[in-house]
C-alpha positions in Angstrom: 0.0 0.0 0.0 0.9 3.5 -0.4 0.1 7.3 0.3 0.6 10.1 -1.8 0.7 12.9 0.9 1.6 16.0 -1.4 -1.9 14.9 -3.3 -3.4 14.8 -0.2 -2.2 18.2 1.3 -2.8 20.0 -1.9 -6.6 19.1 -2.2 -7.0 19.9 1.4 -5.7 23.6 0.4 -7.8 23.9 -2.4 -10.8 22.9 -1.1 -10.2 25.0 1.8 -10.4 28.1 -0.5 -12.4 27.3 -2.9 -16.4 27.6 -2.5 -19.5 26.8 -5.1 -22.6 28.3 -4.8 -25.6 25.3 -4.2 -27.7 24.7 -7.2 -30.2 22.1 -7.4 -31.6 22.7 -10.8 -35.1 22.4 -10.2 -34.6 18.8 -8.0 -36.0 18.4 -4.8 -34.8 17.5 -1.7 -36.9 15.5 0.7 -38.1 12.5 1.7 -41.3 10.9 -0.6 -44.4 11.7 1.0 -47.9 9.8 1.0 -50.3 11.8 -1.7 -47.3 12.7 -3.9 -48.1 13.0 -7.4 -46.1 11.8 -10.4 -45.1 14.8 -11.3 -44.2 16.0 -7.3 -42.2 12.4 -7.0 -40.3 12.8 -10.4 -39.0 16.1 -9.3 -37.2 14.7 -7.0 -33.3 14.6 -6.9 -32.1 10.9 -7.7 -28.5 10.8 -6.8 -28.8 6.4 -7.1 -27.1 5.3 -10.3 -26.5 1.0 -10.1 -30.4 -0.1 -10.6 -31.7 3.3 -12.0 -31.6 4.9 -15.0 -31.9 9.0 -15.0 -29.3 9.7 -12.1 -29.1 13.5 -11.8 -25.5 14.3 -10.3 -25.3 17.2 -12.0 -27.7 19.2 -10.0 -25.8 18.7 -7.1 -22.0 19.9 -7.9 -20.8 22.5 -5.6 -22.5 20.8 -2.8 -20.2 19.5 0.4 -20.7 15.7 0.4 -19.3 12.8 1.5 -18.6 9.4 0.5 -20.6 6.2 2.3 -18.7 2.9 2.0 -20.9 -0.6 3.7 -18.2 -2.5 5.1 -20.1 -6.0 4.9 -18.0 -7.5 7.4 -18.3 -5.9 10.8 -21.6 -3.9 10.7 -20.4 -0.5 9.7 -20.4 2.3 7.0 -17.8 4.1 7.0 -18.6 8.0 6.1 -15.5 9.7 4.2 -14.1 12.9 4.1 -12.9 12.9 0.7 -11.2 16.7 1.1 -9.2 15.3 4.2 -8.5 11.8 2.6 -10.0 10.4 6.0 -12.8 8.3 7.6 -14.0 11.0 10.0 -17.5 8.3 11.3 -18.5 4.7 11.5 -22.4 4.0 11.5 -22.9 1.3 13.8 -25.3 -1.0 12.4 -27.4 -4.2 14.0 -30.0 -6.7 14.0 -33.5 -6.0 14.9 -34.3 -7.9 18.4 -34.5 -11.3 19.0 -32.9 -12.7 15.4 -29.5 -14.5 15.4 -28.1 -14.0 12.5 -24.6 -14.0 11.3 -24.1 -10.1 12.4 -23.6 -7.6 9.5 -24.1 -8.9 5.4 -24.9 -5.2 4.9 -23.8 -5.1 1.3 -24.5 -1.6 -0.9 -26.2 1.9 0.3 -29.1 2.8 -1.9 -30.0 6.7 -2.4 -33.9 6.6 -1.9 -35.2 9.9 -4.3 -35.2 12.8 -2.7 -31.7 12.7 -0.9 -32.8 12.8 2.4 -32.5 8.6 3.1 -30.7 5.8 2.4 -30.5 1.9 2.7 -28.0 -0.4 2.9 -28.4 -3.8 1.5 -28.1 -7.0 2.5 -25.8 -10.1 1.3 -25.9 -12.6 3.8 -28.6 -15.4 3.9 -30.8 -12.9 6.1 -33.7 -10.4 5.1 -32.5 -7.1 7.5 -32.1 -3.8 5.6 -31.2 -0.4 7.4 -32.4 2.9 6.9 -30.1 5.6 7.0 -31.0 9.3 8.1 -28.7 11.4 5.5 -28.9 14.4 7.5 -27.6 13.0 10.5 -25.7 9.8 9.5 -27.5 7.4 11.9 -29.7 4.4 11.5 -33.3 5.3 12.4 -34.9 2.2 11.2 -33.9 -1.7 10.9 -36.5 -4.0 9.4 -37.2 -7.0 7.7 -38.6 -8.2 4.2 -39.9 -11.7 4.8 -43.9 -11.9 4.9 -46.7 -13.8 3.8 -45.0 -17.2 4.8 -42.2 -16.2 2.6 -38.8 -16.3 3.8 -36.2 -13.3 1.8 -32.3 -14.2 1.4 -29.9 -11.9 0.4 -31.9 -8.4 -0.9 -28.6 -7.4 -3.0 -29.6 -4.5 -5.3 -32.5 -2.4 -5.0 -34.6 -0.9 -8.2 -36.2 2.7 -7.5 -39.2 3.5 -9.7 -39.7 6.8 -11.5 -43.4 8.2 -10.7 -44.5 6.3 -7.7 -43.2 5.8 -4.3 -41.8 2.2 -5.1 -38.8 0.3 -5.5 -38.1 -3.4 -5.5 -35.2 -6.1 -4.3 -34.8 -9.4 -5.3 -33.2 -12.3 -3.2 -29.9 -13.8 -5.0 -28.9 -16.2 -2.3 -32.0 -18.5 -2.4 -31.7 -21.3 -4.7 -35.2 -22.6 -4.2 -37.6 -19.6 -4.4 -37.3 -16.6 -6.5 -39.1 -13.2 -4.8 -38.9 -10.0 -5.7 -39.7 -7.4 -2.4 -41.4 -4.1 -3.6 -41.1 -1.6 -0.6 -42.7 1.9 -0.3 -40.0 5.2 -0.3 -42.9 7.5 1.2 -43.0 5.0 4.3 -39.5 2.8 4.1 -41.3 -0.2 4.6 -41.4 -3.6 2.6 -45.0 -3.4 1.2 -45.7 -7.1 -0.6 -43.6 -10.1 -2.6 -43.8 -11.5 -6.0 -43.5 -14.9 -6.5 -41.2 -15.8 -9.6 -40.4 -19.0 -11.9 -36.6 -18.4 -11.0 -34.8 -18.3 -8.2 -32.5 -16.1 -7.0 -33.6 -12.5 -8.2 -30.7 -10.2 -8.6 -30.8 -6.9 -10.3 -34.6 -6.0 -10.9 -35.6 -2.6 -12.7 -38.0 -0.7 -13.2 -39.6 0.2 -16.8 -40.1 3.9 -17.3 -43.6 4.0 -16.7 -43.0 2.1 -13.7 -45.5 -0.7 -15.1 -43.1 -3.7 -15.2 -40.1 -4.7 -13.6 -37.4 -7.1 -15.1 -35.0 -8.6 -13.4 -32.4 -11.7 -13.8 -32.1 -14.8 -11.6 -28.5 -15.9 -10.4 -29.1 -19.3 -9.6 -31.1 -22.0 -11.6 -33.4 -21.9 -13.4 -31.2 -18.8 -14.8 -32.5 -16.3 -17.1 -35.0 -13.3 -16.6 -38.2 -13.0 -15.3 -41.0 -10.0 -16.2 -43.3 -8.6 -13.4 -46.7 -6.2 -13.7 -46.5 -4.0 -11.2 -49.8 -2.9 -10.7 -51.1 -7.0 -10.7 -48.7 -7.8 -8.6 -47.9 -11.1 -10.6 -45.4 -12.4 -13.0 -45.9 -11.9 -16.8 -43.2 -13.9 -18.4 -40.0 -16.2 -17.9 -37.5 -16.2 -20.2 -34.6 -19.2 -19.5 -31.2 -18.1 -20.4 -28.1 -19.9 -20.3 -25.3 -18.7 -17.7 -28.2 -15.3 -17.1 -26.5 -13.1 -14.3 -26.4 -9.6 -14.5 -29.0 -7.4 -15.7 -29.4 -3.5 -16.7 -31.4 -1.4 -18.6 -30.6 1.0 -21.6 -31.0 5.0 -21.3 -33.7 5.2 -23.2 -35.5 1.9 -21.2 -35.8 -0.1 -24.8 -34.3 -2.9 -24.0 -33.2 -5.3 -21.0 -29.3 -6.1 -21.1 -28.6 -9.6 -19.4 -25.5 -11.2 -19.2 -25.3 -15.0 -19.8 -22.4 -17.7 -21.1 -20.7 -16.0 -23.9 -23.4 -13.6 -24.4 -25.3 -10.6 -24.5 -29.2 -11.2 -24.4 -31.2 -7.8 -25.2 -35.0 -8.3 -24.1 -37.1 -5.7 -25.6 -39.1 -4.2 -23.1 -42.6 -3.6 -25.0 -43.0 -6.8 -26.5 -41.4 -8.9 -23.6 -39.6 -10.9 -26.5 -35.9 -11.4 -26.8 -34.7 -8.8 -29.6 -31.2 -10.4 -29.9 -28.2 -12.3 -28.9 -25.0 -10.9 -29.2 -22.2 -13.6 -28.8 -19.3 -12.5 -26.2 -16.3 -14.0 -24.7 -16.7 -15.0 -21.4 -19.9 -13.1 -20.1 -22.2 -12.4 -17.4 -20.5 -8.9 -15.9 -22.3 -6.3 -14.9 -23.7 -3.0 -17.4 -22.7 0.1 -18.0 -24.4 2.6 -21.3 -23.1 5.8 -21.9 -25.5 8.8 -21.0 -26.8 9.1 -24.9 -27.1 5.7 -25.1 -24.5 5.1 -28.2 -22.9 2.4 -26.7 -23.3 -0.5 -23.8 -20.1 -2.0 -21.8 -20.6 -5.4 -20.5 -18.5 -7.1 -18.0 -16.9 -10.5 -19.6 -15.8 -11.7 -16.4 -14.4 -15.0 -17.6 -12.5 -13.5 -20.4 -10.8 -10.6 -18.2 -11.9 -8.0 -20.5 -15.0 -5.5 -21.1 -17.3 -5.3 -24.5 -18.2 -2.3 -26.4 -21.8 -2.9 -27.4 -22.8 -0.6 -30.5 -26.8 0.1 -29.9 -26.9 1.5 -33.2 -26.0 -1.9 -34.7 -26.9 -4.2 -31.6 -23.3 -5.6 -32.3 -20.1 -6.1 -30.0 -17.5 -3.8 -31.8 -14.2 -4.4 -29.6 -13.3 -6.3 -26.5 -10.8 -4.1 -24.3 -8.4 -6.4 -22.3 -8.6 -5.5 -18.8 -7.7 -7.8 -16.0 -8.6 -10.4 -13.9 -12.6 -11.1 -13.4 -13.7 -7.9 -15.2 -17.0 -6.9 -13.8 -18.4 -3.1 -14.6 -17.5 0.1 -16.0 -18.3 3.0 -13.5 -18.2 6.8 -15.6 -16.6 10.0 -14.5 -19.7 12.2 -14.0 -18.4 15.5 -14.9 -17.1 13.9 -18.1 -18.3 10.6 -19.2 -15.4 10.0 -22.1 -13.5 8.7 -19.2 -14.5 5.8 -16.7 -12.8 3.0 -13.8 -13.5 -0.2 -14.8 -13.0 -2.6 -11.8 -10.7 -6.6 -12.2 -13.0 -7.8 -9.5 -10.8 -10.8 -9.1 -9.4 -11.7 -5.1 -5.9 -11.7 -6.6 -6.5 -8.5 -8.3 -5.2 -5.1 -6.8 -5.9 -2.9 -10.6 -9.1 -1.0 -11.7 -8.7 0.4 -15.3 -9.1 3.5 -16.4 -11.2 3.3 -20.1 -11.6 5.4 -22.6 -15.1 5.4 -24.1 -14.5 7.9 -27.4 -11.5 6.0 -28.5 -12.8 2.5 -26.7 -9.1 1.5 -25.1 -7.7 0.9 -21.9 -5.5 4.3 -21.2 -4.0 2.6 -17.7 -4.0 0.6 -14.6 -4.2 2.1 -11.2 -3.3 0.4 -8.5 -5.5 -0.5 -5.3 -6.3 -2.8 -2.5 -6.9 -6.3 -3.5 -10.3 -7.2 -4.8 -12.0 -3.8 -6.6 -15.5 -4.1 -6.4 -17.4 -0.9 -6.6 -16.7 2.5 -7.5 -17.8 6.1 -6.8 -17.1 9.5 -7.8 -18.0 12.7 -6.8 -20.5 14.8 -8.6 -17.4 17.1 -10.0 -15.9 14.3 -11.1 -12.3 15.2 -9.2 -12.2 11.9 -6.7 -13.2 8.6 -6.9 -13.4 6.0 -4.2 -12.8 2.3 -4.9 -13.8 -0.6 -2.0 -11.4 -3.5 -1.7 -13.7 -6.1 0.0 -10.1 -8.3 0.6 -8.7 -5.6 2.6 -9.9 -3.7 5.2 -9.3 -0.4 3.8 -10.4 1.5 0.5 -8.6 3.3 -2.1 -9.1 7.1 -2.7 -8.3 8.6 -6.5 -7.3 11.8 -7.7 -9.4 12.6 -10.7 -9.1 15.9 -11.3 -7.3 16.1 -14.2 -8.6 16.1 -18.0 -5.8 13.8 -19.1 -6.3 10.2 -17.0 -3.0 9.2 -17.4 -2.4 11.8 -14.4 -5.2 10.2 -12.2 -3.1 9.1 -8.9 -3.3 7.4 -5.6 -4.2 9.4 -2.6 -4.6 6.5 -0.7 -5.0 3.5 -0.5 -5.6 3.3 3.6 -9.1 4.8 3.8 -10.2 3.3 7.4 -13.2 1.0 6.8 -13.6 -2.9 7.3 -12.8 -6.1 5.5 -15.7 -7.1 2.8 -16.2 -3.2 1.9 -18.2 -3.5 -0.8 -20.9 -0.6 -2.0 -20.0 2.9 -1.9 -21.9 5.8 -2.6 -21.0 9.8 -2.4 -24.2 11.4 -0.7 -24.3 15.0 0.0 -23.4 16.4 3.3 -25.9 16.6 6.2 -25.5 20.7 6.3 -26.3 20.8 2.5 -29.1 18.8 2.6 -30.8 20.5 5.4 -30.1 23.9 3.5 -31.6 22.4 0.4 -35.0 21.3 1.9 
């Protein structure tokens, strides 16, 4: 591991001079209320990119903020101060009364809309979730998702809708049942389950006029599985081969799911598979840039990610990464450039693409295992968990050429299995923006 203190001391001094003025651009802070309407929830500031298209960083550069890390391990999320390079709070997290779980599985922090909450996911064979108070970094709610006789394992990665107070979870650890949970933002409470025809729901989305949700199954049968929201039953199956990962396209056309040595784009008005693009390796995760030109899938097996024309709906190139390459996570503030993480638990690089030219410019070093990745909305730092190690690294990406990205750190206090990481605004600037 190493430090890059002159890095460290010089962004200190800048942002210590340096001051933005707070613009929200029409978004609104706040936590979803009973009675909103589509128009009041849609106004609201969305600052969750993983399972949700229409992430609106842009509306919050110049605000103070800070970045979240869930370190699955030992029940904590570490809160850092990326302007001091330091972990300046662990939130203390823990099961509701009377369970016995295996403590902690708490997995990735999900910005609710509105900026004013979070949760934070789970990954063990357990149903707990946390709610997190944004404006005062504590837990204020713990709860559970099973109901109905059903029994929830693992709620990975959580799906917001776009004009109702909904979102939904799947359960990727249970290899007999498959569930997906929808809970309420306006209340923060599971609401009803889903049964499905797979098991094993992992990343479930939302179509834009929040009328279906499709989401992939991780364990067998494996493919994707198509949900009416509004009947509260299951619509379709469709088996695929190797199906994994899921994500939806910018302009919510199609359904991205990666299988064995493939690509499978479901098209999401018909409910029909549009096409199968044949990859090497397969089943990473998916990343499309913001007009929706092109698609980068994670081929995990091959060490490398695809460049998916939409255009076309062919794979153009296959950029050699590293070892177990999983996602592609874009600069904000300038989308040519992105980190793409080697996932691998012998790997210790991320690579740093870029997406006009479609090649890898360099690696950066880290701690070992990269998993997930998180800039701030200006697009100058990035934060990288290491789930091997019990520290995170923290980037320097200020400058316009990425071959000068740098190191911080890579000694940002947090716990072994960090995982998901998240930059949230500050408390102070979300109280001033309410």
């Amino acid at each position: 591991m190493k430090n890059n203190s002159i890095l460290l001391v010089a962004f200190a001094f800048l942002a210590g001079i340096i001051s933005g003025c707070v613009t929200t651009g029409g978004a609104k802070f706040g936590a979803p209320s009973k009675g909103m309407s589509p128009a009041e929830y849609e106004s609201l500031v969305r600052l969750d990119p993983q399972n949700t298209m229409k992430a609106n960083f842009s509306v919050v550069k110049g605000m103070d903020g800070y970045f979240l890390i869930d370190n699955q391990g030992e029940s904590t999320i570490s809160v850092v101060d990326y302007n001091k390079g330091e972990t300046i709070k662990k939130i203390k997290l823990s099961d509701p009364p009377g369970t016995s779980f295996k403590p902690a599985g708490n997995h990735h922090i999900f910005v609710i809309p509105g900026g004013r909450y979070a949760w934070s996911s789970q990954r063990y064979e357990k149903d707990v979730m946390w709610t997190i108070d944004l404006t005062t970094h504590e837990v204020v709610d713990t709860f559970r998702l099973s109901m109905g006789g059903k029994t929830i394992k693992a709620p990975l990665h959580i799906g917001f809708a776009y004009k109702s107070p909904l979102a939904v979870t799947g359960n990727i650890l249970d290899k007999k049942n498959g569930y997906l949970t929808f809970l309420r933002t306006d209340t923060r409470r599971p609401s009803h389950i889903v049964d499905l025809s797979c098991s094993g729901a992992r990343d479930a989305m939302f179509t834009f006029d929040d009328s279906k949700v499709f989401t992939t199954c991780q364990q067998e049968p494996k493919g994707a599985s198509i949900v009416d929201v509004s009947g509260r039953k299951e619509i379709k199956f469709i088996p695929i081969k190797g199906g994994r990962a899921g994500g939806m396209t910018p302009d919510g056309k199609y359904f991205l799911v990666g299988a064995s040595k493939a690509v499978v784009l479901i098209d999401t008005a018909t409910n029909e598979i549009h096409k199968t693009i044949k990859v090497p390796g397969g089943g990473g995760n998916f990343t499309c840039l913001p007009d929706g030109s092109k698609c980068y899938a994670g081929l995990r097996k091959d060490n490398s990610v695809g460049v998916i024309d939409m255009a076309s709906l062919e794979l153009i190139k296959v950029i050699k990464t590293g070892k177990n390459g999983n996602r592609l996570y874009l600069n904000p503030a300038n989308p040519r450039y992105g980190i793409f993480t080697n996932e691998s638990g012998k790997s210790e690089t991320v690579s740093v693409i870029d997406t006009q030219n479609d090649v890898k410019i360099i690696d950066i070093e880290t701690g070992l295992k990269p998993h997930n990745v998180a800039f701030n909305p200006e697009g100058t730092r990035a934060i990288i968990s290491t789930p091997k190690e019990e520290v995170a690294t923290l980037v320097d990406t200020s400058s316009s050429d990425p071959t000068k990205w740098e190191i911080i750190t890579t000694d940002i206090d947090s716990g072994i299995e960090n995982n998901g990481v998240r930059w949230v605004p500050s408390p102070s600037a979300i109280i001033a923006a309410m």
